[in-house]
C-alpha positions, 0 to 999 in steps of 0.5 A: 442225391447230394449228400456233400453239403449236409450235416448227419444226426443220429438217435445215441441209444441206436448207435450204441445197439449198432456197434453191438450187433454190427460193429460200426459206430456212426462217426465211422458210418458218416465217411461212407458218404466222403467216397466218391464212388458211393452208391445211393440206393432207396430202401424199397422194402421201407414204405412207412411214411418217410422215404429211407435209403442206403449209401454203398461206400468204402472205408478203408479197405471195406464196403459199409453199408448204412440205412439213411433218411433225410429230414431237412438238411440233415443225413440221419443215419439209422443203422450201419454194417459190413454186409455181402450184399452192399459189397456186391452191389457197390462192386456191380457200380464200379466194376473197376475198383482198387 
């Protein structure tokens, strides 16, 4: 999936309770997307309509993890965080990583 040439949008209220339940605010969820290693996967357990993914990537010294849909040519993010799970899975992609 190309994500270099598209905008993002999110829902304000859904960012507000993410920064309060996860910490991230979605502007810094957007640069997930900016790393070239990032990891594209679809969200499997989602099956209600729209298809959703997540992007793997590093900020800073960390691995983000952010739920996202596409709708158009917009990235809408739906929630973000610093979970293990993404960390493991971006580090399985790239092995090699500084």
């Amino acid at each position: 999936m190309d994500t270099s040439e598209r905008e993002f949008e999110w829902d304000m209220a859904k960012e507000a309770v993410n920064v309060i339940k996860h910490g991230v605010d979605f502007s810094t969820a957007q640069l997930a997307f900016a790393d070239p290693r990032r990891v594209i996967a679809e969200d499997l357990s989602h099956r209600r309509g729209e298809d959703r993914f997540y992007c793997l990537g590093r900020v800073g010294d960390r691995i983000l993890t952010v739920r996202f849909t596409v709708r158009g040519h917009r990235i809408r993010i739906l929630g973000a965080g610093y979970w293990r799970k993404g960390r493991t899975g971006y580090e399985k992609t790239n092995p090699i990583h500084e």
